[in-house]
Backbone as ProteinMPNN parsed JSONL, in Angstrom:
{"seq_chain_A": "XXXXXXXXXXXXXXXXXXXXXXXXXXXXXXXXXXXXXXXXXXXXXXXXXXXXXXXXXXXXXXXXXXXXXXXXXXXXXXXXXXXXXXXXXXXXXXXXXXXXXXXXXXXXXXXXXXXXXXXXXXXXXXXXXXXXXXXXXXXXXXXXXXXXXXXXXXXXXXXXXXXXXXXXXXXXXXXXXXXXXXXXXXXXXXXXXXXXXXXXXXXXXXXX", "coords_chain_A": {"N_chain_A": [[37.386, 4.778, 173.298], [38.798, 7.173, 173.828], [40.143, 7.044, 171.153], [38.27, 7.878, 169.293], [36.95, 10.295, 170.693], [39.254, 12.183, 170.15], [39.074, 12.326, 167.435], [36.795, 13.585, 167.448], [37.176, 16.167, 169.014], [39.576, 17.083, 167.278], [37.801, 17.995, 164.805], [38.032, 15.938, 162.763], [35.723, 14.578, 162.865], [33.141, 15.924, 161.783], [30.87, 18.908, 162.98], [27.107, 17.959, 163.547], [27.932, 15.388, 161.711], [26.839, 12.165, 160.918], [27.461, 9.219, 163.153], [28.218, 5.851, 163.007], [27.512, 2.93, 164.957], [28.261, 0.449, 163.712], [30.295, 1.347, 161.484], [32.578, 2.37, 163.381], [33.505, 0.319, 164.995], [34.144, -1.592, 163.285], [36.561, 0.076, 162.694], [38.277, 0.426, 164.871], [38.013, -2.121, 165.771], [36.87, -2.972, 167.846], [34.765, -4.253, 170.342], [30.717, -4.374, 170.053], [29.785, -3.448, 172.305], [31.839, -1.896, 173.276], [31.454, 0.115, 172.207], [29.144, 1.227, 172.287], [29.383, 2.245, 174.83], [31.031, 3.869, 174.697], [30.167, 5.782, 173.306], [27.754, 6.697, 174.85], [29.291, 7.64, 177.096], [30.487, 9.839, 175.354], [28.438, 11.384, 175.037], [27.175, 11.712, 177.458], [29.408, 13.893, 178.276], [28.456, 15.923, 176.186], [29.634, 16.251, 173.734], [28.625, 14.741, 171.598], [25.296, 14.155, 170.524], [22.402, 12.48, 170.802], [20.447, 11.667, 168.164], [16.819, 11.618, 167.503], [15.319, 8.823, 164.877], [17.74, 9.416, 163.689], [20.183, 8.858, 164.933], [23.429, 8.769, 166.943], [25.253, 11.948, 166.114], [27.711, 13.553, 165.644], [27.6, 16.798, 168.423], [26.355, 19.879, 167.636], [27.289, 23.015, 168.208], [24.992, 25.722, 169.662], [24.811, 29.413, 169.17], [23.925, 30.741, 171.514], [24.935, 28.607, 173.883], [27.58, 28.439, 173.055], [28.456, 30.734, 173.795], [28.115, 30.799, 176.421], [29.507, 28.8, 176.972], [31.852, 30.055, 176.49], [32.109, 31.866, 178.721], [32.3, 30.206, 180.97], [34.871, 29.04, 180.78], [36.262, 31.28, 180.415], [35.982, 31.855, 183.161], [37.134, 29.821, 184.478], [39.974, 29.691, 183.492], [40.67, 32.601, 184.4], [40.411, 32.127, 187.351], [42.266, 29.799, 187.53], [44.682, 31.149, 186.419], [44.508, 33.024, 189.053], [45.104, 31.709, 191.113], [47.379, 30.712, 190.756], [49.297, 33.087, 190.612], [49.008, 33.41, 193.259], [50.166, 30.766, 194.591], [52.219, 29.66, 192.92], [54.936, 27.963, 192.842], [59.099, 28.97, 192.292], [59.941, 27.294, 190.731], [57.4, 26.563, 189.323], [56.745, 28.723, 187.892], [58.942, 28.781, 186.154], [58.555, 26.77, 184.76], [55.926, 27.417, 183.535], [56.424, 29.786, 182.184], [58.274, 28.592, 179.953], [56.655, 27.0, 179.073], [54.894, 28.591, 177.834], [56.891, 29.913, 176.254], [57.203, 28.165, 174.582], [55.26, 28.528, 172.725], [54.315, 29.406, 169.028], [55.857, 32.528, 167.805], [54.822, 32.823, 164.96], [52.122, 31.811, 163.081], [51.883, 28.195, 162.878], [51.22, 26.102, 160.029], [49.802, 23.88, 160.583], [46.977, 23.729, 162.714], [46.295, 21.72, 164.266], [48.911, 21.289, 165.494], [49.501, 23.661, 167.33], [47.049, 23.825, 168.933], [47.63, 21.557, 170.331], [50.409, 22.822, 171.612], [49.239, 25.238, 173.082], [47.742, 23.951, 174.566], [49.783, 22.563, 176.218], [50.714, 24.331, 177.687], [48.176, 25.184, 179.063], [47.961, 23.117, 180.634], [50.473, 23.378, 182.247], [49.994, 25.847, 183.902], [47.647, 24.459, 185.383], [48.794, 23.209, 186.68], [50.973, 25.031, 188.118], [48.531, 26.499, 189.676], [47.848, 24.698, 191.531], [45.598, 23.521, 191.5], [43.855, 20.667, 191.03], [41.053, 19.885, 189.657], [40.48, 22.36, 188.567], [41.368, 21.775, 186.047], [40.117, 19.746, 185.042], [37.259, 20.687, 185.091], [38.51, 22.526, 182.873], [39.598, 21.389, 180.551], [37.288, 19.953, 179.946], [35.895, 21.659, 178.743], [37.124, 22.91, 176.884], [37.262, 20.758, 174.825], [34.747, 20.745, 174.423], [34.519, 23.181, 173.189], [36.532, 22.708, 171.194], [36.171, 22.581, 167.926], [36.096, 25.786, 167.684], [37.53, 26.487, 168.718], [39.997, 26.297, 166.938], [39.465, 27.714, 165.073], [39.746, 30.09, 166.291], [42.262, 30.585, 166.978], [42.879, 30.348, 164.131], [42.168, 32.704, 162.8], [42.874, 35.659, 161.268], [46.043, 37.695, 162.647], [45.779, 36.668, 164.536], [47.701, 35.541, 166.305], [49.401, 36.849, 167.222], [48.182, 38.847, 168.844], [47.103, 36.766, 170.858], [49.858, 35.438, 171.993], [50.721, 37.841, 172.878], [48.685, 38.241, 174.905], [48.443, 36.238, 176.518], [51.533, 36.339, 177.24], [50.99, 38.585, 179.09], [49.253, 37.454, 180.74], [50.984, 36.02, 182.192], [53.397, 37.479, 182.913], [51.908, 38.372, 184.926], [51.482, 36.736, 186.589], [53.753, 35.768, 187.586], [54.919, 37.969, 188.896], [53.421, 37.883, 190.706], [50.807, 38.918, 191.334], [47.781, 39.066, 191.542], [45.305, 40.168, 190.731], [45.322, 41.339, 187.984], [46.192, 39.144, 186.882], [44.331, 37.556, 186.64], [42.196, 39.46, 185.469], [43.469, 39.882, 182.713], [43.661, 37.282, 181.721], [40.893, 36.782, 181.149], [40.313, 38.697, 179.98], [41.803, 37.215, 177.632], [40.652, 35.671, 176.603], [37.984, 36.393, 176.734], [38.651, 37.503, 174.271], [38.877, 35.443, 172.087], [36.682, 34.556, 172.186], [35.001, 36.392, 171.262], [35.702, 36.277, 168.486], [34.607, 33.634, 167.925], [32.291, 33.556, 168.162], [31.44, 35.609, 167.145], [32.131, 34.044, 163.927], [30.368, 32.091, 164.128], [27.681, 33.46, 164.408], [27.465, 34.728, 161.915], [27.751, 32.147, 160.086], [25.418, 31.108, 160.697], [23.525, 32.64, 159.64], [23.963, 32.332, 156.971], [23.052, 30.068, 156.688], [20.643, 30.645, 156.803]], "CA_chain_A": [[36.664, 6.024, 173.463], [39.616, 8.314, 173.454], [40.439, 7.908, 169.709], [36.651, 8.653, 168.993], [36.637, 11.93, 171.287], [39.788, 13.158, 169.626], [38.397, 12.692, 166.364], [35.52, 15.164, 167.631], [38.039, 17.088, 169.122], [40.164, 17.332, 166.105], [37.361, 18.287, 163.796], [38.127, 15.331, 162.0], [34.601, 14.46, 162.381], [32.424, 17.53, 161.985], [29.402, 19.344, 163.952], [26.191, 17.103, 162.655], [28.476, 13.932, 161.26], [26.427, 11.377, 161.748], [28.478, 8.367, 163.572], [27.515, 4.443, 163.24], [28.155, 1.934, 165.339], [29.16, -0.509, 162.849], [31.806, 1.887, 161.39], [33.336, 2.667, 164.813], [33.764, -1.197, 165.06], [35.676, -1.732, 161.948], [37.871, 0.91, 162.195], [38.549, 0.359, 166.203], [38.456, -3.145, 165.801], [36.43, -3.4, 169.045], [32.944, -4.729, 170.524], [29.702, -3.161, 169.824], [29.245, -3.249, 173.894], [32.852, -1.064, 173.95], [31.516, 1.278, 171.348], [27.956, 1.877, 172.946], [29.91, 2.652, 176.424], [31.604, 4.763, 174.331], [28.723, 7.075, 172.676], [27.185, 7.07, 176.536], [30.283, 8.621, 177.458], [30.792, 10.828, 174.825], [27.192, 12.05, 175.214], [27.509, 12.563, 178.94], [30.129, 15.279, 177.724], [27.868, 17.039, 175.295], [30.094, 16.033, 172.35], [27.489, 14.131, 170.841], [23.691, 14.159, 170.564], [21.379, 11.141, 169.971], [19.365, 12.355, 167.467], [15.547, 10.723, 166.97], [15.733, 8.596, 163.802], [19.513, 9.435, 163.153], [20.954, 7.91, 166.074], [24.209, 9.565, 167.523], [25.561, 12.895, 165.981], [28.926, 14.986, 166.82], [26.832, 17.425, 168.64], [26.623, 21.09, 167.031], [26.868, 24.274, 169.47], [24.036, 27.233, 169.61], [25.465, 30.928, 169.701], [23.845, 30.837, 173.319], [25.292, 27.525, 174.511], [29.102, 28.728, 172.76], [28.608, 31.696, 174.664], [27.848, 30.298, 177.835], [30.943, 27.513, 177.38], [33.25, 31.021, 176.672], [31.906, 32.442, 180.198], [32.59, 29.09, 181.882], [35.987, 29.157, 180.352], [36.895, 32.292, 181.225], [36.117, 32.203, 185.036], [38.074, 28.637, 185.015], [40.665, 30.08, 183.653], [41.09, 33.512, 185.1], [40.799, 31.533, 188.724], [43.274, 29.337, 187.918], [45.574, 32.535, 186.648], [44.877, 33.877, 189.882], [45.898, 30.813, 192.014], [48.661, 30.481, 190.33], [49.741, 33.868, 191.321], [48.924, 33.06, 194.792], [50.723, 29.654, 194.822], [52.866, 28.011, 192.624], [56.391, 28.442, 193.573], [59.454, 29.323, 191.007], [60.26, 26.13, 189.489], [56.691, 26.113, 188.642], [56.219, 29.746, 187.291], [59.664, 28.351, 185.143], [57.435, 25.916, 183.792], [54.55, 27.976, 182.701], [57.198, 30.716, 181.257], [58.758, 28.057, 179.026], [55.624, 26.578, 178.169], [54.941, 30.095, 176.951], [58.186, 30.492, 174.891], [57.276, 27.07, 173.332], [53.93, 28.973, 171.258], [55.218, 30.108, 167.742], [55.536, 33.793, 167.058], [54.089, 32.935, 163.339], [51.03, 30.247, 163.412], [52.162, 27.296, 162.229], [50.551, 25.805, 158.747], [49.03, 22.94, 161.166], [46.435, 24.332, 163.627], [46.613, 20.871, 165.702], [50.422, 21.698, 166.408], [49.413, 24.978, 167.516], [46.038, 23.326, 169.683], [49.27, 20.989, 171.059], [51.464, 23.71, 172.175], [48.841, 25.84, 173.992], [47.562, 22.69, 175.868], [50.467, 22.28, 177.081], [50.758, 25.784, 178.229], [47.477, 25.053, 180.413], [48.756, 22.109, 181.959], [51.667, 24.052, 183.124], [48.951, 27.037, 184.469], [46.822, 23.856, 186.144], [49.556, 22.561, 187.966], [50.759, 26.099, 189.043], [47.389, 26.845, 190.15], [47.913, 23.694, 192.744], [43.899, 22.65, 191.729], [43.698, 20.064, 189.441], [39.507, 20.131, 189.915], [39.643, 23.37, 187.57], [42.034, 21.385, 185.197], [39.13, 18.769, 184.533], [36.819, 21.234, 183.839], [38.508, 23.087, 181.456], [39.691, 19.785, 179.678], [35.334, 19.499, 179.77], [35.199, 22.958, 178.006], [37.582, 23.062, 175.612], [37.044, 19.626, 173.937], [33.433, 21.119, 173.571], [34.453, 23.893, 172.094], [37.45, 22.679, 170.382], [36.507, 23.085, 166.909], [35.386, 26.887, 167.57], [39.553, 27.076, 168.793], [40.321, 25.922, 165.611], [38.488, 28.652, 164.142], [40.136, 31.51, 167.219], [43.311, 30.689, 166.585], [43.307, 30.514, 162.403], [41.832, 34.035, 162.404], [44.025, 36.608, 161.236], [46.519, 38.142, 163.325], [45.278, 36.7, 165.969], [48.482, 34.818, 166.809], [50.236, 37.705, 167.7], [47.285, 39.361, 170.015], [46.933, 35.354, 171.336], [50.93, 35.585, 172.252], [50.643, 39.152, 173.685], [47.269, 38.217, 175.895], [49.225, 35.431, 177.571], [52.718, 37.255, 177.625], [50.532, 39.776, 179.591], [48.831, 36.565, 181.818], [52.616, 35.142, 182.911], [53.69, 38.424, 183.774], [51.525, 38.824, 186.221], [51.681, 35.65, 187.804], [55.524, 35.838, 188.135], [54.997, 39.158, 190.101], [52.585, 37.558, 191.973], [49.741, 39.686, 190.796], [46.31, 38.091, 191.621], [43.916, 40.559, 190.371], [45.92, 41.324, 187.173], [46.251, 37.631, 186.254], [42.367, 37.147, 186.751], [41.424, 40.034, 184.759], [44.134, 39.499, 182.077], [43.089, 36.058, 181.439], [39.46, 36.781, 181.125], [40.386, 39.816, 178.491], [42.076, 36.563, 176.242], [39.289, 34.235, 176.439], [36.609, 36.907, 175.788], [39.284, 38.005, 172.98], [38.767, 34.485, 171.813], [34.837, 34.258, 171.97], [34.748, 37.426, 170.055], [35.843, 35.529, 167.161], [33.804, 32.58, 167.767], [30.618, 33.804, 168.017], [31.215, 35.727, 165.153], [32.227, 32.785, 163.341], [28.936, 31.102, 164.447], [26.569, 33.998, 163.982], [27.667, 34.448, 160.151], [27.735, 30.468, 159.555], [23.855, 30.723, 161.106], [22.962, 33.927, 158.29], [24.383, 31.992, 156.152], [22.266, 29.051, 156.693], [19.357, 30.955, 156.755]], "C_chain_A": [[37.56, 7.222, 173.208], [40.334, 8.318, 172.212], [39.207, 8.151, 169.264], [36.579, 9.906, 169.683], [37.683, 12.906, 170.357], [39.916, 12.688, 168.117], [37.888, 13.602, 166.288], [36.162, 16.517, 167.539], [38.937, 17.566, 168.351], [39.943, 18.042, 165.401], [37.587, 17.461, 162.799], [36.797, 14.657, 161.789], [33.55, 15.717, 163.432], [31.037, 17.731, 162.507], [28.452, 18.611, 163.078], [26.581, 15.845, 161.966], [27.236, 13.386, 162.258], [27.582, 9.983, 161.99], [27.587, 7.181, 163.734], [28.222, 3.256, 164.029], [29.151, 0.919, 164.86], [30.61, -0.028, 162.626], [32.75, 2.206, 162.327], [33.766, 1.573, 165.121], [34.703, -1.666, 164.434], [36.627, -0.946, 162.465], [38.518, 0.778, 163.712], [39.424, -1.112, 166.407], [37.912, -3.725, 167.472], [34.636, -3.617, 168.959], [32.103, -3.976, 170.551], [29.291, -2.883, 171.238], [30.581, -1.789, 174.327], [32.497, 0.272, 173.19], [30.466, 2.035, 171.749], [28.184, 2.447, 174.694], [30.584, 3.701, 176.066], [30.99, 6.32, 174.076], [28.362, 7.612, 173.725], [27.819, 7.873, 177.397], [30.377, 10.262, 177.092], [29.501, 12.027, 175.04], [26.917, 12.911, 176.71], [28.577, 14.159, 178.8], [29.535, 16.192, 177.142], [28.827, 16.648, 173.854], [29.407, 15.465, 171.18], [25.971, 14.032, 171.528], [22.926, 12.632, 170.145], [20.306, 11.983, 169.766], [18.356, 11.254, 166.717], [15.315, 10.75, 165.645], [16.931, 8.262, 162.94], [20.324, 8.531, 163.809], [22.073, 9.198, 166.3], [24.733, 10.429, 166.322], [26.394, 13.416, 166.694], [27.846, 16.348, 166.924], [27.076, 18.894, 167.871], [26.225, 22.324, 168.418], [25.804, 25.497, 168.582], [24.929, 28.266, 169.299], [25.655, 30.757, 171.089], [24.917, 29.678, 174.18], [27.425, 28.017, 174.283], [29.211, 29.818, 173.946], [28.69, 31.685, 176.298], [29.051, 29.709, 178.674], [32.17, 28.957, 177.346], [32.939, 31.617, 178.225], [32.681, 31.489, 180.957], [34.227, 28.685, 181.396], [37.122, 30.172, 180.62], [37.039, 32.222, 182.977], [36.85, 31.079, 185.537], [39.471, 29.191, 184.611], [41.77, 31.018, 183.992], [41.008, 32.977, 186.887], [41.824, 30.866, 189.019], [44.833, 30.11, 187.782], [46.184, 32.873, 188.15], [45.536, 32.7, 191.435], [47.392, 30.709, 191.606], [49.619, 31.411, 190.947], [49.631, 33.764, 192.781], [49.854, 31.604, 195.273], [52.198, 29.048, 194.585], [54.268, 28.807, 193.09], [57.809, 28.7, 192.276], [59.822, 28.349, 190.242], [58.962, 26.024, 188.622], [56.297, 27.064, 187.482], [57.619, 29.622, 185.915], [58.897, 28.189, 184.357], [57.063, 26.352, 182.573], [55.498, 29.014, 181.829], [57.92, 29.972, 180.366], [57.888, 27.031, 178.459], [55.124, 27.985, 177.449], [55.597, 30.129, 176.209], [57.475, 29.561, 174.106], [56.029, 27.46, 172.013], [54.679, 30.037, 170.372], [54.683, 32.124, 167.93], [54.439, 33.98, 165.827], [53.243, 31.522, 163.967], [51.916, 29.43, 162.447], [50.684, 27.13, 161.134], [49.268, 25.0, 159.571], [48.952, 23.327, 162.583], [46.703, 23.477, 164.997], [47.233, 21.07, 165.984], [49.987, 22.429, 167.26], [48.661, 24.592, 168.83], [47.222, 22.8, 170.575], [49.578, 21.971, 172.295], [50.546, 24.801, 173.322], [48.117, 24.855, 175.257], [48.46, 22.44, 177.088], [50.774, 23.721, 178.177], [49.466, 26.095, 179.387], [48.05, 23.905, 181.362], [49.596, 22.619, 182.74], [50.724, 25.431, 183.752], [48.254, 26.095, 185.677], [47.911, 23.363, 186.982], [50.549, 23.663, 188.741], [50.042, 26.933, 189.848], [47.437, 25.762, 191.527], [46.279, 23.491, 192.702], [43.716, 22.048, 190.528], [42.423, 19.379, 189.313], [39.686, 21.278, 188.223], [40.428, 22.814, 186.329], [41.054, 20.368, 184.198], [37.95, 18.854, 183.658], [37.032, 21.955, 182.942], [38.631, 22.22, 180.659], [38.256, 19.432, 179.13], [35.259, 20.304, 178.456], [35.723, 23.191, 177.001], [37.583, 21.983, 174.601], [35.618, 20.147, 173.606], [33.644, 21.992, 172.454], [35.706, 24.206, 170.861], [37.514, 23.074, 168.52], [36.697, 25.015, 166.721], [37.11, 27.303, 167.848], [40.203, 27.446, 167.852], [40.491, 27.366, 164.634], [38.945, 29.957, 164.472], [41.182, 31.7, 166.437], [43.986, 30.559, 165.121], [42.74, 32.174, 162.047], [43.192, 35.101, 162.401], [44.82, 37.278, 161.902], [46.24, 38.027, 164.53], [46.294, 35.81, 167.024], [49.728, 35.26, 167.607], [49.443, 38.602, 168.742], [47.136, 38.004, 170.977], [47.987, 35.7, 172.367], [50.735, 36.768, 173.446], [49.938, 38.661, 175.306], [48.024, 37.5, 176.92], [50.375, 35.823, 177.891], [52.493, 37.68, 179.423], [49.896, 38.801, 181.225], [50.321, 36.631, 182.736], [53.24, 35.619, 183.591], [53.3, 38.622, 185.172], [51.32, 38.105, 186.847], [53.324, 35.602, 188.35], [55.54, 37.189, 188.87], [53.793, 38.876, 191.078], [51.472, 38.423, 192.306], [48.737, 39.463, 190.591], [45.425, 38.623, 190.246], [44.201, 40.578, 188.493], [45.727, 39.863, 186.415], [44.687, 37.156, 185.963], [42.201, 37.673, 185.589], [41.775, 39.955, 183.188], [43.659, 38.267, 181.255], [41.151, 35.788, 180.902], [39.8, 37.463, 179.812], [40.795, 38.635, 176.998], [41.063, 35.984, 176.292], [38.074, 35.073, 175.789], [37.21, 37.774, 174.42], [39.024, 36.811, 171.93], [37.469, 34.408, 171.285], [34.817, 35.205, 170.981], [34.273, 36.81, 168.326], [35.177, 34.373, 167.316], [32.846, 32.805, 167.07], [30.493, 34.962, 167.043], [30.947, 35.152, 164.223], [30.774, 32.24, 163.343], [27.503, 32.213, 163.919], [26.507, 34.343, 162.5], [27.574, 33.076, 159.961], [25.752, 30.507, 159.789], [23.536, 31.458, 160.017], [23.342, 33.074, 157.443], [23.66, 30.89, 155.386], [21.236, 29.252, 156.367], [18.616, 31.148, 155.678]], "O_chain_A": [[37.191, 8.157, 172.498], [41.077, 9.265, 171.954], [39.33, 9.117, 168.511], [35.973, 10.74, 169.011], [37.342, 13.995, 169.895], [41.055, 12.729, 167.654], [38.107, 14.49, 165.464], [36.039, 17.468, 166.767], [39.265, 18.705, 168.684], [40.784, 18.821, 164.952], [37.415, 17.991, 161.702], [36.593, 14.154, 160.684], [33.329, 16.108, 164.578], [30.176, 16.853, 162.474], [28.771, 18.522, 161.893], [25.647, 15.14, 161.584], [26.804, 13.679, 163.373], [28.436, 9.744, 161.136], [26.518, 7.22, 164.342], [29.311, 2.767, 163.729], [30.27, 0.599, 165.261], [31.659, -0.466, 163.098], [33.901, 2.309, 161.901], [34.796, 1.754, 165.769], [35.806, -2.067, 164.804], [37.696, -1.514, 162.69], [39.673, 1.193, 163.623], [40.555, -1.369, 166.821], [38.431, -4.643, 168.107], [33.743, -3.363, 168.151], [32.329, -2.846, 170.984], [28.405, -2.04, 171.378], [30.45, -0.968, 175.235], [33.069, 1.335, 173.431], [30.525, 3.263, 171.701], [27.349, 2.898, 175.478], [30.836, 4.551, 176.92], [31.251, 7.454, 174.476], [28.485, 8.83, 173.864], [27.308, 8.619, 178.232], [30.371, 11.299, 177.754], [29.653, 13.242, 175.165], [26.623, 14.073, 176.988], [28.291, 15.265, 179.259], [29.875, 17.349, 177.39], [28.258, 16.998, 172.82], [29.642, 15.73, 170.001], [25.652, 13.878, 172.707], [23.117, 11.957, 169.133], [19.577, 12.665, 170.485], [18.632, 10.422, 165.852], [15.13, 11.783, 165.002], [17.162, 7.445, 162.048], [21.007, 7.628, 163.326], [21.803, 10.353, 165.973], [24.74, 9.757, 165.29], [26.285, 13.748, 167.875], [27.345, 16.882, 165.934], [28.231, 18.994, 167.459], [25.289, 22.412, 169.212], [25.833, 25.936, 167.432], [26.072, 27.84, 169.133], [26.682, 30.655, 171.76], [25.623, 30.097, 175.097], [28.286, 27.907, 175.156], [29.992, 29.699, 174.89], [29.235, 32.45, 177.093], [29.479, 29.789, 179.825], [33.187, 28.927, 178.04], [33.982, 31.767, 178.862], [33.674, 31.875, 181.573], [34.623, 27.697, 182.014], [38.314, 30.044, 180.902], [37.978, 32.486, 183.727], [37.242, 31.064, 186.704], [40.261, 29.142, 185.554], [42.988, 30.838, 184.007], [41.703, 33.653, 187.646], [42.416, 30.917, 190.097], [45.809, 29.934, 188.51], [47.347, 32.985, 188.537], [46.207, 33.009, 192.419], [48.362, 30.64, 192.362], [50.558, 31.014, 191.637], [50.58, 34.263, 193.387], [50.166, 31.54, 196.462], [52.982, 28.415, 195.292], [54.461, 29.935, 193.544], [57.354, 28.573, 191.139], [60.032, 28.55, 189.046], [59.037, 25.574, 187.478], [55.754, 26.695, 186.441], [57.44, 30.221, 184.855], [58.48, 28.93, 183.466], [57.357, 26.13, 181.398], [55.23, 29.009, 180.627], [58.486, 30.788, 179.638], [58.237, 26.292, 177.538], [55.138, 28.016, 176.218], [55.11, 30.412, 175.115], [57.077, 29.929, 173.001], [55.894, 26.972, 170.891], [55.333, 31.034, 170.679], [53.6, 32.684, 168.102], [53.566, 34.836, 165.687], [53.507, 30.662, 164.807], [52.523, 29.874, 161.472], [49.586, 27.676, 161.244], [48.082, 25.273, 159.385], [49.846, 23.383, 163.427], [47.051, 23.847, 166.118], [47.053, 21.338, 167.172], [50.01, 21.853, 168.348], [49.255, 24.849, 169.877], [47.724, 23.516, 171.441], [49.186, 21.948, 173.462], [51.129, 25.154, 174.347], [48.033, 25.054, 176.469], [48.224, 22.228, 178.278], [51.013, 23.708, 179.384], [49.56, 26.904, 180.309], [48.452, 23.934, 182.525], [49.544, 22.371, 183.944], [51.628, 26.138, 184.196], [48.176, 26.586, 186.803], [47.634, 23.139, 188.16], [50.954, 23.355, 189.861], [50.499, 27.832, 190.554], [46.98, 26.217, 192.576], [45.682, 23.314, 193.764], [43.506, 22.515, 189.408], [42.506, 18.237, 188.86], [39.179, 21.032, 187.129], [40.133, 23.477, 185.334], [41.173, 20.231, 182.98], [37.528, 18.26, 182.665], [36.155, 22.234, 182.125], [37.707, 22.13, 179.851], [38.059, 18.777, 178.106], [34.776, 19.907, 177.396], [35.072, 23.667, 176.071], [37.921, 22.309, 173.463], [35.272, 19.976, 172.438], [33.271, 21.869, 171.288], [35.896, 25.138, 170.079], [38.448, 23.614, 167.928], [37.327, 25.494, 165.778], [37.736, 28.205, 167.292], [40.846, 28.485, 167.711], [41.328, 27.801, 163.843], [38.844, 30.901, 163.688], [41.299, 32.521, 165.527], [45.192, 30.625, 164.886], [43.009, 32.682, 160.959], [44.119, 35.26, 163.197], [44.072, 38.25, 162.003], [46.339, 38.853, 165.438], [45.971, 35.445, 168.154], [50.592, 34.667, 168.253], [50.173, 39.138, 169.576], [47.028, 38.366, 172.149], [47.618, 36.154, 173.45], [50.631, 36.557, 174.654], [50.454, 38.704, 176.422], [48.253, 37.988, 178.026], [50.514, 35.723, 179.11], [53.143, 37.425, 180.436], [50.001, 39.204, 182.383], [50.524, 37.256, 183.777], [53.756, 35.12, 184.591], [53.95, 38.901, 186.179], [50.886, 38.454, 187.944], [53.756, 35.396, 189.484], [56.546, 37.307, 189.57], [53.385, 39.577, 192.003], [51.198, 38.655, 193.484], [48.393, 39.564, 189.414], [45.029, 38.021, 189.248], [43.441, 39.953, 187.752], [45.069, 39.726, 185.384], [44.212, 36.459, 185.066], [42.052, 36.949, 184.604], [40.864, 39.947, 182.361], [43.29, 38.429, 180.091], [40.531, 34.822, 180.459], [39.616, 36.923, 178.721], [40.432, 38.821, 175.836], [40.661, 36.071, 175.132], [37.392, 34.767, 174.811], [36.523, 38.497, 173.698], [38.944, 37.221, 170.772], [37.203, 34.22, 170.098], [34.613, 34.847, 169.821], [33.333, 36.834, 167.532], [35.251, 33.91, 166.178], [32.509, 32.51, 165.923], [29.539, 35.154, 166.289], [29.93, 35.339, 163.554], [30.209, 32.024, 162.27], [26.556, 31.834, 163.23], [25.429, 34.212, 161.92], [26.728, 33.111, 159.068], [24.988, 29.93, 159.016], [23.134, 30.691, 159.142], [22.368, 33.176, 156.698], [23.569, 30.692, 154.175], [20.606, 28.427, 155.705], [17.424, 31.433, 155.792]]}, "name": "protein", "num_of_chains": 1, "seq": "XXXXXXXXXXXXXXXXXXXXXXXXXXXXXXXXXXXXXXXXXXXXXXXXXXXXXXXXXXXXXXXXXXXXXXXXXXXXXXXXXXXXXXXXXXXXXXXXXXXXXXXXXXXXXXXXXXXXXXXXXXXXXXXXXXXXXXXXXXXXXXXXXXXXXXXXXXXXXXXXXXXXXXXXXXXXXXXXXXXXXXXXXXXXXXXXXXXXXXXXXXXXXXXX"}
C-alpha cells in the first residue's frame, strides 16, 4: 500500500489515472486480496475514488474541497507553530532551526528533493509541538494535496518567499512567541493556497 500511495503522492500517477488491479499485482508482485485492502485504504484517505464503470481512480480535487484541505492545513499547522512555542525545549527548537537551514536557498531541479527537505522540517515542528495527533493529520492533508505542493513550490520565486515565511515561523518559536508563530504560519500556508487555487481555477477555464 505504501508504494501505491507514494506513487499518488509523487504525482507519478496523476489526478483521474485510472488504476487496475491486475497491474498493481504485476508490478507489486502481490495478492489481489493485498491490493483490494489496499484501494480500501487508499480510498478511506480520499486519494482515490471508485468511479461507476471505471473502477478506482487517483481521486481529483474541486477548487472548494482544495480550499477547504488549505484551511485545515493551516489551523494544523499554525497550532502546532504555536505549541511549539509553548513547549518544546532547546535541543528541540535546534532541531527545527537546522531542519530549516537544510531547505535550499535556490529550488532544486527535483521538486521531490525539495517535498523531502520540507517534510522533514515538519517532523521537526511535530515533535516540537509535543502532539503527534496534529502530525497524523497533517501527514492526512498533505498527501491529499500533495500534487497541488508540487505545483506551490515550482512557482516562481516562490522559494525565496517559502524560505522567508518559515525563517519568520522559527523565529518566533525560538522567542517563544505563541501568537506570532500561529499567525505567521497561517500567512505561509494561505501564501501557498494562493497559488494553488489559482493553479486549479485556470486548469478548470481551461477545461471548459
Amino acid at each position: 500500500m505504501e508504494v501505491l500511495r507514494a506513487s499518488i503522492v509523487r504525482g507519478e500517477l496523476v489526478p483521474g489515472a485510472r488504476i487496475t488491479e491486475k497491474a498493481i499485482e504485476q508490478r507489486l508482485g502481490v495478492s489481489r486480496t493485498v491490493v483490494r485492502e489496499a484501494l480500501r485504504q487508499l480510498e478511506s484517505e480520499r486519494l482515490i475514488r471508485i468511479q461507476p464503470g471505471v473502477g478506482p481512480v487517483v481521486a481529483e480535487l474541486t477548487l472548494d474541497e482544495a480550499r477547504q484541505l488549505y484551511e485545515v492545513r493551516a489551523a494544523l499547522e499554525a497550532t502546532a507553530a504555536r505549541l511549539a512555542a509553548r513547549n518544546a525545549d532547546d535541543a528541540q527548537i535546534a532541531a527545527l532551526r537546522a531542519a530549516f537551514d537544510s531547505i535550499p536557498e535556490q529550488r532544486p531541479d527535483e521538486i521531490d528533493a525539495l517535498l523531502a527537505i520540507k517534510n522533514g522540517f515538519y517532523v521537526a515542528l511535530i515533535a516540537a509541538s509535543g502532539n503527534h495527533i496534529i502530525g497524523e493529520q497533517l501527514a492526512n492533508v498533505q498527501a491529499r494535496i500533495s500534487q497541488l505542493r508540487a505545483v506551490t513550490l515550482g512557482a516562481p520565486d516562490r522559494q525565496a518567499a517559502m524560505r522567508a515565511e518559515l525563517g519568520a515561523v522559527v523565529d518566533a518559536i525560538a522567542r517563544r512567541d505563541e501568537d506570532a508563530a500561529y499567525r505567521l504560519s497561517v500567512a505561509h500556508v494561505m501564501a501557498a493556497s494562493s497559488i494553488a487555487l489559482d493553479h486549479l481555477s485556470t486548469r478548470a477555464k481551461d477545461i471548459a
